[in-house]
KOLNU-512480 format. One record per residue (C-alpha): residue number from 1; residue in one letter; x negated, y, z. Coordinates in nm, 3 decimals. Example, Ala and Ser with C-alpha at 12.3 -4.5 7.8 and 13.67 -1.06 7.14 Angstrom:
2
+-----+------+---------+---------+---------+
|  nr | rest |      px |      py |      pz |
+-----+------+---------+---------+---------+
|   1 |    a |  -1.230 |  -0.450 |   0.780 |
|   2 |    s |  -1.367 |  -0.106 |   0.714 |
+-----+------+---------+---------+---------+
% end
This chain:
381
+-----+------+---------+---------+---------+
|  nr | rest |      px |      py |      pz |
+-----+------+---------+---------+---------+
|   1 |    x |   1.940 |   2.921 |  17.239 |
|   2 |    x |   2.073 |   2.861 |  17.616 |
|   3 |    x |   1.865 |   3.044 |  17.865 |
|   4 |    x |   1.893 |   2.671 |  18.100 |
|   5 |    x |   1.721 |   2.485 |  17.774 |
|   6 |    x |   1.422 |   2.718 |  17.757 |
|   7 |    x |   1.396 |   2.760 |  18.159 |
|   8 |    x |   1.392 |   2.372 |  18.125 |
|   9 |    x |   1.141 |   2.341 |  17.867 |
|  10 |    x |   0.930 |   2.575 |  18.051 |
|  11 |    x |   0.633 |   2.809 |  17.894 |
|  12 |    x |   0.382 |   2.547 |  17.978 |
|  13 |    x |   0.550 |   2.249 |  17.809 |
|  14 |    x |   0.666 |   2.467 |  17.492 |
|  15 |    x |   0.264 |   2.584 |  17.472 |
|  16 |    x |   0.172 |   2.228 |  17.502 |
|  17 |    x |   0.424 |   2.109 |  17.247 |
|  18 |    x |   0.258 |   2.372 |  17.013 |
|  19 |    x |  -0.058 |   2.300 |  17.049 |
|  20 |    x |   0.043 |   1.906 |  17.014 |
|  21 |    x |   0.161 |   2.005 |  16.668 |
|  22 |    x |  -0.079 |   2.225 |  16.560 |
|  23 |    x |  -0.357 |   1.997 |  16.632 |
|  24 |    x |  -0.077 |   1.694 |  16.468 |
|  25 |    x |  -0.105 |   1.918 |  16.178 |
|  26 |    x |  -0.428 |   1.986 |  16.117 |
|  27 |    x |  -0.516 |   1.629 |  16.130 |
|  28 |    x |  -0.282 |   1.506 |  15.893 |
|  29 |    x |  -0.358 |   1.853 |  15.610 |
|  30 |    x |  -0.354 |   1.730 |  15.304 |
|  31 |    x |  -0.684 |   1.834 |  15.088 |
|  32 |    x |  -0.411 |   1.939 |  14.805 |
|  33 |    x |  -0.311 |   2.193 |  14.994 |
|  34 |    x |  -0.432 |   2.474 |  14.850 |
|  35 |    x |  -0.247 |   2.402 |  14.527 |
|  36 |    x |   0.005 |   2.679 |  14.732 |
|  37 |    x |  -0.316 |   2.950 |  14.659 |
|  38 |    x |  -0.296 |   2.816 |  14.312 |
|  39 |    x |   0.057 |   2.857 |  14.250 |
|  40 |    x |   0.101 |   3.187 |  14.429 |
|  41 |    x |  -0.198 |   3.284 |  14.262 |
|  42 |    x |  -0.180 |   3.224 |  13.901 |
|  43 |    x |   0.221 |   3.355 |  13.932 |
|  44 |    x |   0.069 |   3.666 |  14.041 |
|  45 |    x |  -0.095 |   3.688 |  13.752 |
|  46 |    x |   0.177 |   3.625 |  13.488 |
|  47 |    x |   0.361 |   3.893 |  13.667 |
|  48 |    x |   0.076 |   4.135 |  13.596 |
|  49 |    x |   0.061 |   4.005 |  13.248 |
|  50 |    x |   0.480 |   4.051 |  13.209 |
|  51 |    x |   0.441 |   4.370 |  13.349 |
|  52 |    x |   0.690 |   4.306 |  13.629 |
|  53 |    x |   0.615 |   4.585 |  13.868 |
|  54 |    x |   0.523 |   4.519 |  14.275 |
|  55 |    x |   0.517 |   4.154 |  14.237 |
|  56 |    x |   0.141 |   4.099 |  14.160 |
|  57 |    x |   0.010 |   4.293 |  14.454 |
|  58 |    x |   0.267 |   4.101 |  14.670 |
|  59 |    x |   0.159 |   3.771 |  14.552 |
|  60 |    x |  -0.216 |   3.893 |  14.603 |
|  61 |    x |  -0.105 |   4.038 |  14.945 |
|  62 |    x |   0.023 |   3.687 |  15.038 |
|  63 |    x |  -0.233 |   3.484 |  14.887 |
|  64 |    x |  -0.525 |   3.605 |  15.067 |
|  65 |    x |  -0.434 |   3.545 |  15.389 |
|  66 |    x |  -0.307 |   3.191 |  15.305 |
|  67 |    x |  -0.632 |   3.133 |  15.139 |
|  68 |    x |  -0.808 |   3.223 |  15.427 |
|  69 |    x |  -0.602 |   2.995 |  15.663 |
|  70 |    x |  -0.631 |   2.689 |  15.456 |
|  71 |    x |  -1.039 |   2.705 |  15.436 |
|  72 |    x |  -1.011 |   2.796 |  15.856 |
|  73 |    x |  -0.752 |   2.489 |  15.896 |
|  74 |    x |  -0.994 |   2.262 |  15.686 |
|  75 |    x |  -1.268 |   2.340 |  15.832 |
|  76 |    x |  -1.118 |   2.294 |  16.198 |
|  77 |    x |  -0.978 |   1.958 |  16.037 |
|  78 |    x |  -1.375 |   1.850 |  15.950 |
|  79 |    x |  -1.464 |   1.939 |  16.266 |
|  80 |    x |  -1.213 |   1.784 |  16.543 |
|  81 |    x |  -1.078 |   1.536 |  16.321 |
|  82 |    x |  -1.373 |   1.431 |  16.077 |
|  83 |    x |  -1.299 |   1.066 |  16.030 |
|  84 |    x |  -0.974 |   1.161 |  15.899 |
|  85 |    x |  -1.104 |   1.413 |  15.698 |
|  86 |    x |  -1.380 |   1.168 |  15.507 |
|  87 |    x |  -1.086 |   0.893 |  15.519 |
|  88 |    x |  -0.913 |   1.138 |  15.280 |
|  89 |    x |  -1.271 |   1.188 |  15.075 |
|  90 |    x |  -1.294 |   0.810 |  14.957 |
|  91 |    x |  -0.860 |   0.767 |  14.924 |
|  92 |    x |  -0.754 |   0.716 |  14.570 |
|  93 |    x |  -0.417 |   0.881 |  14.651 |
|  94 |    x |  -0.539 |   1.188 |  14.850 |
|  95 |    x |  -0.962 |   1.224 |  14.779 |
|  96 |    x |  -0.842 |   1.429 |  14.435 |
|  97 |    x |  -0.673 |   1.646 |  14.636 |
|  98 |    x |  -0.995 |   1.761 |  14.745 |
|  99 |    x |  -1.018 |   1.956 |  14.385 |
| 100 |    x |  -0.764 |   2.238 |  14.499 |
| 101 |    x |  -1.037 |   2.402 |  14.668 |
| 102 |    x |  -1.181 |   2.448 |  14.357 |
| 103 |    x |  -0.916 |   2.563 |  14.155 |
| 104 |    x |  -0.739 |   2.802 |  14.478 |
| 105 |    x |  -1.094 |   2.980 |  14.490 |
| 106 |    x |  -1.127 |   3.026 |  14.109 |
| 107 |    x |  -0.772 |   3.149 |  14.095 |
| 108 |    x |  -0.790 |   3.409 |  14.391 |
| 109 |    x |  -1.096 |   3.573 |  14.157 |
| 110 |    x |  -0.899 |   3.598 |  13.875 |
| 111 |    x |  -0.622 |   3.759 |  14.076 |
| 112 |    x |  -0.885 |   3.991 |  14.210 |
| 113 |    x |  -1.019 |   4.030 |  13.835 |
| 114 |    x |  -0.716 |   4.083 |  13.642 |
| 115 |    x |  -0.590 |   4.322 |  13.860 |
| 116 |    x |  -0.930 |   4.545 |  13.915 |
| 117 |    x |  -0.912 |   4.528 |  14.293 |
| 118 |    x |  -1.291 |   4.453 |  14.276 |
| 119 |    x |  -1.560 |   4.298 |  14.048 |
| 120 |    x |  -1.807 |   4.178 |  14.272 |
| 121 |    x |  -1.594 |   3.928 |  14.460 |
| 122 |    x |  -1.497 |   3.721 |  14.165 |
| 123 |    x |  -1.837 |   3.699 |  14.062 |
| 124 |    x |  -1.898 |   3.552 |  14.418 |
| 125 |    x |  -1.601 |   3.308 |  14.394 |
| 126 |    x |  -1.716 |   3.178 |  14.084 |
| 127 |    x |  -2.048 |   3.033 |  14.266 |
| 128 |    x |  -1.896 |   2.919 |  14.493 |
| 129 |    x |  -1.621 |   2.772 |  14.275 |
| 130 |    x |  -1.873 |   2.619 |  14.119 |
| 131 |    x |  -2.095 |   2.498 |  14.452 |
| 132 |    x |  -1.704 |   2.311 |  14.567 |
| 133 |    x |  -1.700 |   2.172 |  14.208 |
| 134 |    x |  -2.033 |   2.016 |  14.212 |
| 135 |    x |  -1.922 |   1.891 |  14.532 |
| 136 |    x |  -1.604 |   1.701 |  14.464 |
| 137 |    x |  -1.703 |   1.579 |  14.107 |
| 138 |    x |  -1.949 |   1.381 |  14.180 |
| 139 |    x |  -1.918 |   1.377 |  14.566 |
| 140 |    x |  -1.502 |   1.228 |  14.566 |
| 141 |    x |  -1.527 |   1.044 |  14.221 |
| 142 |    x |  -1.869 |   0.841 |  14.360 |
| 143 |    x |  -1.686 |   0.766 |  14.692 |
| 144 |    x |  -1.425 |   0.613 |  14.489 |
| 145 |    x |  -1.635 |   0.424 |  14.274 |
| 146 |    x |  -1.819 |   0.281 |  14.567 |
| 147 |    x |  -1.524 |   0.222 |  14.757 |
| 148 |    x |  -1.437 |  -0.094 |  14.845 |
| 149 |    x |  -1.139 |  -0.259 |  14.843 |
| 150 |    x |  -1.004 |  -0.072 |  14.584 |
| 151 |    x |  -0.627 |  -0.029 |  14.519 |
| 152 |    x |  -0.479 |  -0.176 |  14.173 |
| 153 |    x |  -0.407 |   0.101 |  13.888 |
| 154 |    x |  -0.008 |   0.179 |  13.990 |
| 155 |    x |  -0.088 |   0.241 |  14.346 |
| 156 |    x |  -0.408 |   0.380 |  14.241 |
| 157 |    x |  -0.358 |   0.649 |  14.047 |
| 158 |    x |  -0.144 |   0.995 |  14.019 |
| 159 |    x |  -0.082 |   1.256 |  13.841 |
| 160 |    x |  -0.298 |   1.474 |  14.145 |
| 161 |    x |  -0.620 |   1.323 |  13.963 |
| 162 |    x |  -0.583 |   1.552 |  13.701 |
| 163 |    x |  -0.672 |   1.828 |  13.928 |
| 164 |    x |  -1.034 |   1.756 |  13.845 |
| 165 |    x |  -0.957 |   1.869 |  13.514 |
| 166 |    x |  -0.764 |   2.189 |  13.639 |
| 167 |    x |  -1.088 |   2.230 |  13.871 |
| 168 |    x |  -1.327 |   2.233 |  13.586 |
| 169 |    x |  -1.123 |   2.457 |  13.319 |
| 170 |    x |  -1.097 |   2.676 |  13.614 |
| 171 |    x |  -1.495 |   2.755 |  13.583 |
| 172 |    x |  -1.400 |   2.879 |  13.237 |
| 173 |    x |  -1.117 |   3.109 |  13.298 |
| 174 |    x |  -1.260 |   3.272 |  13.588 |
| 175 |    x |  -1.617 |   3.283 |  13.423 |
| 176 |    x |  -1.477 |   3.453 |  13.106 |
| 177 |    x |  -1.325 |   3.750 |  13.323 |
| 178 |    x |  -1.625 |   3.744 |  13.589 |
| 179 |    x |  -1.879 |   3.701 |  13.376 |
| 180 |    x |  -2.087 |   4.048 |  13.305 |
| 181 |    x |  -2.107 |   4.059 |  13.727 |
| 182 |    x |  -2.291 |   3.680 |  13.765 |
| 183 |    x |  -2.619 |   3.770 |  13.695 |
| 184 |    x |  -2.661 |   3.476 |  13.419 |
| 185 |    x |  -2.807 |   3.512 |  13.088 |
| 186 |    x |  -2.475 |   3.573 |  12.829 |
| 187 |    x |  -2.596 |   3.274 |  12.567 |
| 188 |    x |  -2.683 |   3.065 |  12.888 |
| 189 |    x |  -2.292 |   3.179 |  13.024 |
| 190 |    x |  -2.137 |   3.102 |  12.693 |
| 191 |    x |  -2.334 |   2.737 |  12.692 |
| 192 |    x |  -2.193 |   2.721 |  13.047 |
| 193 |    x |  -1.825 |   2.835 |  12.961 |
| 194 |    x |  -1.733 |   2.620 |  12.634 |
| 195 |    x |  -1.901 |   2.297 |  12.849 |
| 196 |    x |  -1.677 |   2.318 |  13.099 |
| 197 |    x |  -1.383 |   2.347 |  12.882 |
| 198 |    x |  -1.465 |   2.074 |  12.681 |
| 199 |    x |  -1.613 |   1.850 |  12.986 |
| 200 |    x |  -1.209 |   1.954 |  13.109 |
| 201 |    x |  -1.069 |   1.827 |  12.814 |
| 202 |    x |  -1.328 |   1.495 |  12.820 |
| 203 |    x |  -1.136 |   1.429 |  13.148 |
| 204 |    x |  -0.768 |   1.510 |  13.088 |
| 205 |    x |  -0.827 |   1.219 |  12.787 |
| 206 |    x |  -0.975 |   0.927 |  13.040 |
| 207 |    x |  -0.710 |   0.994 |  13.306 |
| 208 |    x |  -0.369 |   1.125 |  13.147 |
| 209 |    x |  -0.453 |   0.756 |  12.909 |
| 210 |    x |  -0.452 |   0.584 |  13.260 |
| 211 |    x |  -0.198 |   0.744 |  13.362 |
| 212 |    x |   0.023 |   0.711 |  13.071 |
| 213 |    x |  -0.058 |   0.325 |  13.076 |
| 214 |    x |   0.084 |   0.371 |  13.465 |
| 215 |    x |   0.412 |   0.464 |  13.361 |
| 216 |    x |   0.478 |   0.278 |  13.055 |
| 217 |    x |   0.349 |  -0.079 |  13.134 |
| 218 |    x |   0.392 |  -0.096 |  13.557 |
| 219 |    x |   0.695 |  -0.059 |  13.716 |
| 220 |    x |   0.798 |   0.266 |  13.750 |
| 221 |    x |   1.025 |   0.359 |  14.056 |
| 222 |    x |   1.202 |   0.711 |  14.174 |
| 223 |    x |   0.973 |   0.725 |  14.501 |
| 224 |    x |   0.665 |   0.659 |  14.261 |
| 225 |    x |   0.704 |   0.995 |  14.067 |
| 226 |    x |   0.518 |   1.243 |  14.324 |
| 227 |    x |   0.545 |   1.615 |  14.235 |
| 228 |    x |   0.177 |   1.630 |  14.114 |
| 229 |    x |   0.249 |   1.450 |  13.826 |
| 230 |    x |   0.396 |   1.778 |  13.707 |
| 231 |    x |  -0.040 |   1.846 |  13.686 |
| 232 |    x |   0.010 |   1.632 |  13.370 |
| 233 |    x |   0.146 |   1.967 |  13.186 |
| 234 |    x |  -0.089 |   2.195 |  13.398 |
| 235 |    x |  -0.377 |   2.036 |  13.356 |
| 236 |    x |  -0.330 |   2.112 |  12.954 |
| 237 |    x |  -0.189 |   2.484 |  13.026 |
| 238 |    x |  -0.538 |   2.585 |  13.198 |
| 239 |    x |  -0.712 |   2.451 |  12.946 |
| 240 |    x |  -0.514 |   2.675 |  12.718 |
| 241 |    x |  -0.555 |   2.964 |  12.885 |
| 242 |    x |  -0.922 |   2.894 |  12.920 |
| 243 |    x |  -0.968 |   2.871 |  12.524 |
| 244 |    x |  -0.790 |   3.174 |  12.530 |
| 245 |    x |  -1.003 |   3.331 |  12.660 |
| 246 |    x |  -1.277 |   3.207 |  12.500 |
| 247 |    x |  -1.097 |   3.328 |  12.166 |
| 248 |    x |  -1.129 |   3.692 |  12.277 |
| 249 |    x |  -1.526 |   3.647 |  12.436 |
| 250 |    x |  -1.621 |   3.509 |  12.083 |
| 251 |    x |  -1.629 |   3.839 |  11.898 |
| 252 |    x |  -1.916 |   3.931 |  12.145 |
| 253 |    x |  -2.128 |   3.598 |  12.152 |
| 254 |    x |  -2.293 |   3.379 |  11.861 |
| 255 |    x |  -2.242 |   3.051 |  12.008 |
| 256 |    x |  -1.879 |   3.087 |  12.031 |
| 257 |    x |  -1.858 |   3.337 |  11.730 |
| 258 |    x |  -1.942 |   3.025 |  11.508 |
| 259 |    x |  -1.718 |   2.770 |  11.713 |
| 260 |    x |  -1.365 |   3.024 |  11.622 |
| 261 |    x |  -1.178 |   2.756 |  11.425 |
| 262 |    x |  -1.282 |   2.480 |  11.634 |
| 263 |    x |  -1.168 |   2.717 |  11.934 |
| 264 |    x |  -0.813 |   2.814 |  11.802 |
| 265 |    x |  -0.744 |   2.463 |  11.704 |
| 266 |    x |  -0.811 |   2.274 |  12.026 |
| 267 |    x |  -0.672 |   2.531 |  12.195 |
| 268 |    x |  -0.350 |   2.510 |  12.017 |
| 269 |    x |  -0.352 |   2.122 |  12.075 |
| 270 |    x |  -0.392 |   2.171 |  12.435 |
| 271 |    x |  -0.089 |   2.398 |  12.428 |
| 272 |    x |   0.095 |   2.181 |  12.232 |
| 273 |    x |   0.083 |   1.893 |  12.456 |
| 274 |    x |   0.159 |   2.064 |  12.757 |
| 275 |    x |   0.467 |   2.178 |  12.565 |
| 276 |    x |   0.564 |   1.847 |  12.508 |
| 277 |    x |   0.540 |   1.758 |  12.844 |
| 278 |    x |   0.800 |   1.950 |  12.975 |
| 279 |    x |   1.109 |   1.794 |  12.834 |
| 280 |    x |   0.911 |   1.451 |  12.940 |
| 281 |    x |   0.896 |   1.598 |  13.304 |
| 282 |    x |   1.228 |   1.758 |  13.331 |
| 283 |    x |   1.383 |   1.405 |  13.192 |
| 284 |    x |   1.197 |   1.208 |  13.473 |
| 285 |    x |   1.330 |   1.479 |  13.744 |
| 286 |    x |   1.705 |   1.419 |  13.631 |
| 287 |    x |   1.594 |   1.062 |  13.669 |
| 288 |    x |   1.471 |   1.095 |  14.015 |
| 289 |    x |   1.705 |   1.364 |  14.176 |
| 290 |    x |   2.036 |   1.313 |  14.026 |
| 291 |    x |   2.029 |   0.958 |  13.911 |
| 292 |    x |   1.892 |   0.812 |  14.202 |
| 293 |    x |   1.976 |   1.123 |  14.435 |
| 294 |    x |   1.624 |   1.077 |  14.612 |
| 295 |    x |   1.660 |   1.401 |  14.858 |
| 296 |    x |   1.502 |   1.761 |  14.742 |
| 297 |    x |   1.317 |   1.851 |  15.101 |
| 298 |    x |   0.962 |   2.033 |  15.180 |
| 299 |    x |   0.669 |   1.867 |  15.098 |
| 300 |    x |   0.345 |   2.083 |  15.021 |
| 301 |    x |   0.280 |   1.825 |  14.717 |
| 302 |    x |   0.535 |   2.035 |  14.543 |
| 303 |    x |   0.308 |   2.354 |  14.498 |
| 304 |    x |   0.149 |   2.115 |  14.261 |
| 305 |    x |   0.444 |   2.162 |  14.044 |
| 306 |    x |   0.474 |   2.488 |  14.112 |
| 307 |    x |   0.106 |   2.586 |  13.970 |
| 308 |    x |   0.185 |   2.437 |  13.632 |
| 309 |    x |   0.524 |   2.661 |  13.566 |
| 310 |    x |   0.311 |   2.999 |  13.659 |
| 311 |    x |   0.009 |   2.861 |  13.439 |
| 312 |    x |   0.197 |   2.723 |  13.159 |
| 313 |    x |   0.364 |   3.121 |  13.142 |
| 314 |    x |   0.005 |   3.263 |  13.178 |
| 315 |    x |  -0.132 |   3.045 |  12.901 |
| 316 |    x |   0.156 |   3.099 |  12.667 |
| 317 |    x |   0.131 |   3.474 |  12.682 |
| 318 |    x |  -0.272 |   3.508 |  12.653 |
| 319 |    x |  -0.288 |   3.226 |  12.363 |
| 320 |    x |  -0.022 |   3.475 |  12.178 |
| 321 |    x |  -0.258 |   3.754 |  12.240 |
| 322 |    x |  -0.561 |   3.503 |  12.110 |
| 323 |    x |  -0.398 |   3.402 |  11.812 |
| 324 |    x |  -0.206 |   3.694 |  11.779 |
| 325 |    x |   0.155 |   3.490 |  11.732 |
| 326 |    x |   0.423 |   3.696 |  11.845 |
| 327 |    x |   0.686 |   3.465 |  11.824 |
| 328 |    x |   0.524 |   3.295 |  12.117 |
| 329 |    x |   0.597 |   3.585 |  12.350 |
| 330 |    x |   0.974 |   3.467 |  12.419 |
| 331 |    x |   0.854 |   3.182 |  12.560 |
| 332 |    x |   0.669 |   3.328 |  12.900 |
| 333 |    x |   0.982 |   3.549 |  12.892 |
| 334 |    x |   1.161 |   3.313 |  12.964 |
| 335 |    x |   0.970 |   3.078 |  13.128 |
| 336 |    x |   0.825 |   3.347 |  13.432 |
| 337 |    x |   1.239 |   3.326 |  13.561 |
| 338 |    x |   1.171 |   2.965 |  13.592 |
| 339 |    x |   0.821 |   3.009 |  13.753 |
| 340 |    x |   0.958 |   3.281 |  13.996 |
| 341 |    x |   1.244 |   3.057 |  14.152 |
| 342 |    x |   1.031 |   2.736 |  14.146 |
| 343 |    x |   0.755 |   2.951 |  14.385 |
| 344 |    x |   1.065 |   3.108 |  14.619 |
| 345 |    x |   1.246 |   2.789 |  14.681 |
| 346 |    x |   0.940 |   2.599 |  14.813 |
| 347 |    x |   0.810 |   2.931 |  14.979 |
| 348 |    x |   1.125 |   2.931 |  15.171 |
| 349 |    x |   1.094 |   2.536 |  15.249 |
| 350 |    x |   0.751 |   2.627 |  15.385 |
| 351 |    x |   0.883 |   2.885 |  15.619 |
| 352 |    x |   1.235 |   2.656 |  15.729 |
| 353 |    x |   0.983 |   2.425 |  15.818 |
| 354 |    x |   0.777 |   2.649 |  16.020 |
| 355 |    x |   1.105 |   2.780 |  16.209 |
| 356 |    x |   1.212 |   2.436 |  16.252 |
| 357 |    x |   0.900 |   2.330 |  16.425 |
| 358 |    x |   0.915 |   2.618 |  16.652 |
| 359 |    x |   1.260 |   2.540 |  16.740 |
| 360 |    x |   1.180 |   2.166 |  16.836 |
| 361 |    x |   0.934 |   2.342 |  17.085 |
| 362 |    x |   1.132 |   2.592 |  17.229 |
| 363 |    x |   1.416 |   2.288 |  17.293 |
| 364 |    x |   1.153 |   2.115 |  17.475 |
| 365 |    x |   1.208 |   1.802 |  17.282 |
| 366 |    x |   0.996 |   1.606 |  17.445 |
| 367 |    x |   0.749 |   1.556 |  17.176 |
| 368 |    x |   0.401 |   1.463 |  17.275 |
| 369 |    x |   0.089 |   1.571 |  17.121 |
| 370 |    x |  -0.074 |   1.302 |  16.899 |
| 371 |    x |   0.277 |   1.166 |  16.855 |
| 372 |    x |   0.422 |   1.104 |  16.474 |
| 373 |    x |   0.737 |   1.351 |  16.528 |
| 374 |    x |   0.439 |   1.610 |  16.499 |
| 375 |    x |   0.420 |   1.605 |  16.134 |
| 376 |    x |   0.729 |   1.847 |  16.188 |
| 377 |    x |   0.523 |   2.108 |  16.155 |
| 378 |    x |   0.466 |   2.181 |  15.748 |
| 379 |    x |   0.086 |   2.111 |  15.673 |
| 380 |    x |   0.122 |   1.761 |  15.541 |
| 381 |    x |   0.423 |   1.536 |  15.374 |
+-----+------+---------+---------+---------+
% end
């Protein structure tokens, strides 16, 4: 850069520019955001599964901090920019969003778990994975109940709703591996555990049939299919993994002991579907990219897609180990290559867009705080 642009710009106005977009930023987060904990998190933990050495303390490494961050960027959001923030609590396309805090905090315990790093902490993030979950089940889905005017069903609803359901099966993964460290009674945990897995599965049925009756019967544009809808397969692969794990508690516990076959068999028909929804979702993204050539750029709504690649390799390995099917062990084989590159690509979006909102400030560009060219800086789409 020319030394006469920066001594132009000047320290002051560069500072001010930054702060401009910082606080541009933090007003327009979106509550989804912390589907990047979830990706980064649960890809962490296929990598530990896999065995792939270095990677899952690196992904733990980077998670924390950016797990941290994202609660200390929401809560400066509620506090300086509030009616924004409770805008985004009653909004049919942004209030489910609100479940990734649910899901990031589960997932960061069972990083934590799976790799030993400590027990007590996951025991704590389950509470308050659960406290959040109270919170935005009945908190977001009464606001939008209440809400009026409401939108009509294709504008309404997205595939992002189903993060309610990848919020609730979350409770059940992380309280199968947290569980002897939560001070609850173990029949009272295992009532707990299989609830919220089937309460998840209650949910994935009235929205993905909503949802379904979106794209089939409404018109159905390029612009209209949003990365969460990838959620559609990950909302199925947590709930997978989460009678998984249930599989392996039940030789320890009565209640579940006696619900085995009922177990395996739902579990497999979650995984099943989410298989099937993969072919259906990489159709729809030939559709959108190369058909119509709609533009591949940043946008932190694509984390949501990330999180189902890492969880659908996570699922497919422990549901192997459940039901003891070996020939399902090529598939996260392959699939973690997939999961890997899907996680680096938008990592390094993230950053470029980072760099190129410092740039913009060090070339003095003029922009204003409050202004709309601040949403160059990556928190929001």
């Amino acid at each position: 850069m020319a030394a006469g642009t920066l001594k132009e710009a000047g320290p002051g106005r560069v500072l001010s520019t930054l702060r401009g977009m910082f606080d541009g930023g933090i007003a327009t987060l979106h509550p989804a955001y912390f589907a990047l904990v979830m990706a980064t998190g649960i890809l962490g933990t296929a990598c530990h599964l896999l065995r792939i050495p270095l990677l899952p303390r690196l992904l733990l490494w980077i998670n924390l901090p950016a797990y941290v961050l994202l609660w200390l960027f929401t809560i400066l959001r509620f506090s300086f920019h509030r009616q924004a923030f409770l805008k985004d609590w009653s909004d049919h396309g942004r209030g489910p969003g609100f479940f990734t805090t649910v899901a990031a905090t589960s997932v960061v315990g069972v990083q934590l778990a799976v790799l030993q790093v400590t027990t007590l902490v996951p025991a704590c993030l389950w509470w308050l994975a659960l406290g959040l979950w109270v919170l935005c089940i009945y908190g977001v889905f009464a606001a939008l109940m209440v809400k009026e005017p409401k939108p009509d069903l294709a504008s309404g609803i997205n595939g992002g709703w189903l993060s309610a359901v990848v919020a609730t099966q979350s409770l059940a993964v992380l309280g199968t591996l947290a569980g002897p460290w939560l001070g609850v009674n173990v029949e009272l945990l295992d009532l707990l555990l299989i609830s919220f897995w089937l309460m998840g599965g209650m949910l994935y049925i009235w929205m993905i049939s909503l949802i379904f009756y979106r794209y089939t019967f409404f018109r159905f544009q390029p612009t209209d299919l949003l990365p969460p809808y990838w959620i559609n397969m990950g909302a199925m692969a947590i709930s997978t993994l989460a009678g998984a794990l249930l599989i392996r508690r039940a030789g320890s516990s009565v209640l579940l002991g006696s619900l085995v076959p009922f177990l395996k068999g739902f579990t497999l028909f979650y995984w099943a579907t989410a298989t099937w929804w993969i072919p259906m979702l990489g159709i729809l993204g030939i559709w959108r990219y190369v058909a119509h050539r709609i533009a591949l750029t940043y946008d932190p709504l694509y984390w949501g897609a990330v999180f189902p690649m890492a969880m659908y390799t996570t699922a497919t390995w422990r549901l192997a180990e459940a039901l003891n099917l070996r020939v399902l062990y090529a598939v996260p084989k392959a699939f973690i290559a997939l999961a890997l590159t899907s996680w680096m690509l938008t990592f390094f979006g993230l950053l470029l867009g980072f760099i190129r909102a410092l740039l913009l400030a060090f070339r003095g560009s003029g922009i204003r705080p409050g202004s709309s060219s601040l949403h160059a800086l990556p928190f929001q789409p």
